[in-house]
C-alpha positions as semicolon CSV with decimal commas, in nm:
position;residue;x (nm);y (nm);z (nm)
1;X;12,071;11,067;10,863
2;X;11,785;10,949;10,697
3;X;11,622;10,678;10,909
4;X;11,253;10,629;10,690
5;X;11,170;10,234;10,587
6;X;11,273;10,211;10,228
7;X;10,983;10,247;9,944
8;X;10,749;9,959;9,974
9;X;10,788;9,663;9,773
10;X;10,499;9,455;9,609
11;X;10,531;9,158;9,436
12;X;10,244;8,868;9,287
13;X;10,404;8,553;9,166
14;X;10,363;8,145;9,204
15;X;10,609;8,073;9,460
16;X;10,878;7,809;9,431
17;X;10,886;7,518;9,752
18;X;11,258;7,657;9,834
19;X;11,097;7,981;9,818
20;X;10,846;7,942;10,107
21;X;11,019;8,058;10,388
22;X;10,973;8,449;10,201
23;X;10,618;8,436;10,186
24;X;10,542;8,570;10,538
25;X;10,673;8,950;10,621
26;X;10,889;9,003;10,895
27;X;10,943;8,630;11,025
28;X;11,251;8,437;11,021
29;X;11,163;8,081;10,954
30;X;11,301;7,733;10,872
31;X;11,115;7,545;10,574
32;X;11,113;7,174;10,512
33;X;10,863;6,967;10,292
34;X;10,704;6,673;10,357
35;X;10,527;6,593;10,004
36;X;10,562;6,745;9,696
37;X;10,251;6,935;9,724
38;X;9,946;6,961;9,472
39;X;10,061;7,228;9,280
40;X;10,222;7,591;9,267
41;X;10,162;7,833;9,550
42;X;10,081;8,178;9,507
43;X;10,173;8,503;9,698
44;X;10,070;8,886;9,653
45;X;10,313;9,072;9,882
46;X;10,380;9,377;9,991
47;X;10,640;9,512;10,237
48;X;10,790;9,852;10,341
49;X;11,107;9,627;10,461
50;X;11,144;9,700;10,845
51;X;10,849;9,848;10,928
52;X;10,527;9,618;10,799
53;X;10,393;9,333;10,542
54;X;10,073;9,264;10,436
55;X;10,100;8,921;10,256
56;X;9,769;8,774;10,063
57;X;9,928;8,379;10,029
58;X;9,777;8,003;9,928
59;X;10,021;7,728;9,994
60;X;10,014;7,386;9,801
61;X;10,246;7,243;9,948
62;X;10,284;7,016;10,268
63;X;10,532;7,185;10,491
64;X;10,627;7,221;10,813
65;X;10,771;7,515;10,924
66;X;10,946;7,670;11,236
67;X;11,086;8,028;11,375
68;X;10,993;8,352;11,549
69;X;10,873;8,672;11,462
70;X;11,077;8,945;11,442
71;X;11,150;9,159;11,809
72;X;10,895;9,440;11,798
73;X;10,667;9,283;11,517
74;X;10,322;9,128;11,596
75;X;10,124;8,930;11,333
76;X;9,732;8,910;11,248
77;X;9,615;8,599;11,079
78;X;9,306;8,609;10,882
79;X;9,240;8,227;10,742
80;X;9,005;8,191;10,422
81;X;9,065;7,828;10,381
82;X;9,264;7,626;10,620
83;X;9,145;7,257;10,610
84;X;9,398;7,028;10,814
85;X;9,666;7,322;10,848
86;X;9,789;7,447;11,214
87;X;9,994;7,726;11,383
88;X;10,121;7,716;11,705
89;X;9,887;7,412;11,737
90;X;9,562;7,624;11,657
91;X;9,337;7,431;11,404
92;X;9,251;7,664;11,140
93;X;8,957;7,688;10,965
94;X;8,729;7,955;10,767
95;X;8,724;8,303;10,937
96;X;8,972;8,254;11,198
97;X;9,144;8,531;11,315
98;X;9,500;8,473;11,533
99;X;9,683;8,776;11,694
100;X;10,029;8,648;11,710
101;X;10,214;8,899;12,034
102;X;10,563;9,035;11,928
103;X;10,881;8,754;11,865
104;X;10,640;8,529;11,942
105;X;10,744;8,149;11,862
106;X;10,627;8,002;11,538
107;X;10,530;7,622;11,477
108;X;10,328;7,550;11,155
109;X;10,211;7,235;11,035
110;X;10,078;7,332;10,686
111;X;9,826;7,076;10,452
112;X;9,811;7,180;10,061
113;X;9,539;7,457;10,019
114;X;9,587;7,707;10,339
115;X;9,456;8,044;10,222
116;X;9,517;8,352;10,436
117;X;9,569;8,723;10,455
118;X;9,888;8,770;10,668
119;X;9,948;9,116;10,844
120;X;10,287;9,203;11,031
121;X;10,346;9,537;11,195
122;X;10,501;9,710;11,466
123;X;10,362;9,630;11,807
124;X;10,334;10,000;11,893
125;X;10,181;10,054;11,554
126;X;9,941;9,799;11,668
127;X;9,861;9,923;11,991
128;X;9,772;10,235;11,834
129;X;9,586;10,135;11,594
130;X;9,363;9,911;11,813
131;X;9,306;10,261;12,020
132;X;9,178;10,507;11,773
133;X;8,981;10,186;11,584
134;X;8,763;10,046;11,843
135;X;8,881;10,254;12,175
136;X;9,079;9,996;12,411
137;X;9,351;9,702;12,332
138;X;9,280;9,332;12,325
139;X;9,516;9,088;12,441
140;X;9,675;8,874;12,130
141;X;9,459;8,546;12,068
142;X;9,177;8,380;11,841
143;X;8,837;8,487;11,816
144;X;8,589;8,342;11,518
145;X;8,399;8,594;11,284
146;X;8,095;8,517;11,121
147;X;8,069;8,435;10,782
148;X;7,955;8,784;10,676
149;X;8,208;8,974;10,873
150;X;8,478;8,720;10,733
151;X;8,387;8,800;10,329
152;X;8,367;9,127;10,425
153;X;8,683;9,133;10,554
154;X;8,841;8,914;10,230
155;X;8,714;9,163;10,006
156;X;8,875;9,484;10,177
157;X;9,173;9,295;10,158
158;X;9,170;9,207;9,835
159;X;9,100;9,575;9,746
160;X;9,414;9,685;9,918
161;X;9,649;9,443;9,796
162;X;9,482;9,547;9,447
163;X;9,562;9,950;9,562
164;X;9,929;9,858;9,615
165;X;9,984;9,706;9,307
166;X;9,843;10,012;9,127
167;X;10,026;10,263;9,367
168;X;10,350;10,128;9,281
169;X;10,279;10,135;8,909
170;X;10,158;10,516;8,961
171;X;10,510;10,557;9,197
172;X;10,294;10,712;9,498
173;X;10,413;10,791;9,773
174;X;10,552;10,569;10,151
175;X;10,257;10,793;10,309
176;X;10,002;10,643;10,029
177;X;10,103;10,266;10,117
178;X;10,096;10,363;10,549
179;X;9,780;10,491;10,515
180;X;9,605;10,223;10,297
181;X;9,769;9,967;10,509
182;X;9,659;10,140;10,781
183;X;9,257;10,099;10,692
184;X;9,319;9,760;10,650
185;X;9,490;9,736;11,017
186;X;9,212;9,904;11,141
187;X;8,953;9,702;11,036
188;X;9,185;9,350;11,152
189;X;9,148;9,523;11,506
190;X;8,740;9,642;11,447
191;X;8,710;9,240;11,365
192;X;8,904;9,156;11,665
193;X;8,708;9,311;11,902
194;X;8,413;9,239;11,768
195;X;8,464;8,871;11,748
196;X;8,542;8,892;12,157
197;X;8,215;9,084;12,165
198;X;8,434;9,394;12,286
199;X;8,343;9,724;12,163
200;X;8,397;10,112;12,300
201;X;8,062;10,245;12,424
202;X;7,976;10,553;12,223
203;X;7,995;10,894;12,342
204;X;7,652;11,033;12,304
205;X;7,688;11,351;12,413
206;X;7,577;11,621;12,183
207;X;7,888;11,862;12,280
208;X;8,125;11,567;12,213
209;X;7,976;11,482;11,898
210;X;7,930;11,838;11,719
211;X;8,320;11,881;11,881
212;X;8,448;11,584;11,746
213;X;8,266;11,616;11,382
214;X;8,372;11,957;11,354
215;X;8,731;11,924;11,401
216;X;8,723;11,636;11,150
217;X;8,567;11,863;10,921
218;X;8,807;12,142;10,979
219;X;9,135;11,891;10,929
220;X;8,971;11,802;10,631
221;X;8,934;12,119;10,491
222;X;9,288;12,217;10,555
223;X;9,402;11,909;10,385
224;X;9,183;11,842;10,104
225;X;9,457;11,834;9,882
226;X;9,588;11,542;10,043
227;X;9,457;11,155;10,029
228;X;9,295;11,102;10,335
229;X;9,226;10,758;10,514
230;X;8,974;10,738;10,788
231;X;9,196;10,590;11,059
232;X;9,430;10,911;10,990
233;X;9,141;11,120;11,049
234;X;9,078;10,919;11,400
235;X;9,390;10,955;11,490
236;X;9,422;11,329;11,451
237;X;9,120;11,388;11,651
238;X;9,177;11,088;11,887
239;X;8,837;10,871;11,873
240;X;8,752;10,509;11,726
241;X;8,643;10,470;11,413
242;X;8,278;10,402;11,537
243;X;8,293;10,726;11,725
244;X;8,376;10,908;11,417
245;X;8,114;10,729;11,207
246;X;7,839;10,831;11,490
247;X;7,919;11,194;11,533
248;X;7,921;11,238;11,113
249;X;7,628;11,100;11,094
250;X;7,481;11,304;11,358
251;X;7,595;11,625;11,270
252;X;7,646;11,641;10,906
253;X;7,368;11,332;10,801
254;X;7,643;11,156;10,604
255;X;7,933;10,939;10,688
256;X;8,292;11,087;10,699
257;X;8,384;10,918;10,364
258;X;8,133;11,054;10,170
259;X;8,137;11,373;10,347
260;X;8,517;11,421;10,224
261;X;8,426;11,280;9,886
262;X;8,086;11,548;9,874
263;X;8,349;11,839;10,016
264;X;8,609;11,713;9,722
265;X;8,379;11,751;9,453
266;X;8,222;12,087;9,564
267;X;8,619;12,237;9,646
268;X;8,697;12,143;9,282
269;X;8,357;12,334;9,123
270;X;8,462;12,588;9,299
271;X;8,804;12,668;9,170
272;X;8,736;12,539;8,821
273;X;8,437;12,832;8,814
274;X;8,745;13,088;8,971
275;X;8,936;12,992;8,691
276;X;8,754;13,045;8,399
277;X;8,912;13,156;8,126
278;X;9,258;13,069;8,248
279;X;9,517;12,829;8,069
280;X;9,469;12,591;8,373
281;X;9,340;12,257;8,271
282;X;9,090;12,042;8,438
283;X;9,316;11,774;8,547
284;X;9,552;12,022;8,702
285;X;9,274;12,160;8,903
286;X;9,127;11,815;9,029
287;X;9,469;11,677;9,123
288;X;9,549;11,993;9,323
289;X;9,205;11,849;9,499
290;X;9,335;11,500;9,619
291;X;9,148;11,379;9,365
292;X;9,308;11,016;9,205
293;X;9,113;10,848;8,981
294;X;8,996;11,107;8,721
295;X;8,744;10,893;8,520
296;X;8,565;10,824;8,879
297;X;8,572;11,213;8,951
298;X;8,408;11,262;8,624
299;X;8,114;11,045;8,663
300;X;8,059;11,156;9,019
301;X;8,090;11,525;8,958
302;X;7,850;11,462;8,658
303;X;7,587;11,285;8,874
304;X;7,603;11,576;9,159
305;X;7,593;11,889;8,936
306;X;7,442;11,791;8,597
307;X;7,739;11,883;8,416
308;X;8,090;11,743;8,316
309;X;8,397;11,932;8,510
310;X;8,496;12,065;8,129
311;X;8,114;12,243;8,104
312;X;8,223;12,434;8,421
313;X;8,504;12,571;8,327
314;X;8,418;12,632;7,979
315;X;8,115;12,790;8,164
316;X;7,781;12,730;7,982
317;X;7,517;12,946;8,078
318;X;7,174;12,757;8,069
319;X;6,830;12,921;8,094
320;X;6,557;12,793;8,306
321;X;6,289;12,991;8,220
322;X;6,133;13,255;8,416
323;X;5,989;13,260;8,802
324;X;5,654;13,187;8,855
């Protein structure tokens, strides 16, 4: 029996007042309005039903609202714009993050303009998460982030919500929408222990660090065909984030992003120059390198080698004069 969550879901569209109760994943909740509101509300949402939700809502209407989360499911609440608007009696306000714990009660008193990122997950998922991001679990609760870490934050989530909408257009994969939703989960629990000024110490030592980069680089070898997140890489090799980020750095003078990116690019030369003079096409060859987005490979594998990926494997010899 096939027990995986169903293909995820996304959706964008202005949201109807008898609607309201369906913009946040996960939650079974009552709806009733108190005013007609100041206009439409709006929801981008995305849900592998069962499993997680990662809802990007503003609400114009004023509503009050009641209910629990799911059994199992815990909530993050990151507030752009709450002005008069509470949950479970928590003022919210501009860079608020709540940490809701799992079938936790919900009360909320909502005023026309609430923006927020909503994330719903398993608790486990959760726990795990918080492990391999930052090295230890917080307790649910509320901590303030500062207005830099709080943009920063809006715009990853933006960027995600943007990915799923594309990734269901393209018809990728469940693992494609776990493990972008799993970056952004990541950096919800970086944020949280940050704002309780909570942090892993690093591991300096030099045996951990050439240990830990190296098996990152091996794993990414092996899968370089693959897409592959950051927080999977952490949790393959079992550090935070910031661990991985220090031993990269150390070891290999780049950060584990660009090093895959760098490794990509160089994989690819290499087996468009061993297949020279095939039938094999460029694309064919960069897809069977994890590579996505071919108009972004082209640029970057122009600005690394001085060529286009076609010049390769039509193989142009060039002359640079002879050795002084």
């Amino acid at each position: 029996m096939d027990n995986r969550p169903p293909s995820p879901i996304y959706r964008a569209s202005f949201v109807h007042p008898d609607q309201l109760a369906s913009v946040a994943s996960e939650t079974e909740l009552k709806v009733n309005r108190l005013s007609r509101g100041s206009g439409p509300s709006f929801s981008r949402q995305t849900r592998s039903l069962g499993h997680w939700g990662l809802d990007l809502t503003e609400l114009n209407s004023r509503i009050y609202a009641d209910g629990a989360l799911q059994p199992g499911k815990m909530a993050a609440l990151l507030v752009f714009r709450g002005g008069d608007s509470r949950i479970c009696g928590i003022p919210l306000r501009e860079g608020l993050l709540v940490t809701l714990p799992p079938g936790a009660a919900l009360e909320a008193n909502i005023y026309p303009g609430l923006s927020y990122a909503g994330a719903v997950m398993d608790a486990d998922q959760w726990h795990t998460t918080q492990a391999y991001a930052t090295g230890m679990s917080c307790e649910p609760g509320v901590v303030q982030l500062s207005a830099e870490h709080t943009l920063r934050l809006r715009t990853l989530v933006s960027q995600v919500v943007s990915q799923f909408e594309t990734a269901t257009a393209q018809q990728l994969s469940e693992r494609a929408f776990e493990d972008t939703f799993n970056q952004y989960s990541a950096s919800l629990a970086e944020a949280h222990a940050l704002g309780e000024d909570r942090y892993e110490a690093i591991d300096r030592s030099v045996r951990s660090r050439l240990r830990q980069a190296h098996q990152a680089r091996d794993f990414i070898c092996a899968h370089i065909d693959e897409q592959i997140p950051i927080a999977r890489l952490c949790a393959t090799i079992g550090v935070s984030r910031r661990q991985l980020e220090y031993a990269f750095h150390d070891v290999f003078g780049v950060g584990p992003r660009e090093f895959i990116h760098m490794h990509r690019l160089n994989e690819t030369r290499r087996a468009l120059i061993a297949t020279r003079g095939s039938e094999r096409t460029v694309t064919e060859v960069a897809l069977e390198h994890g590579i996505s987005h071919l108009g972004r490979f082209a640029v970057a594998y122009r600005a690394l080698f001085g060529e286009t990926p076609r010049e390769t494997a039509r193989f142009r010899r060039r002359s640079y004069g002879p050795l002084r």
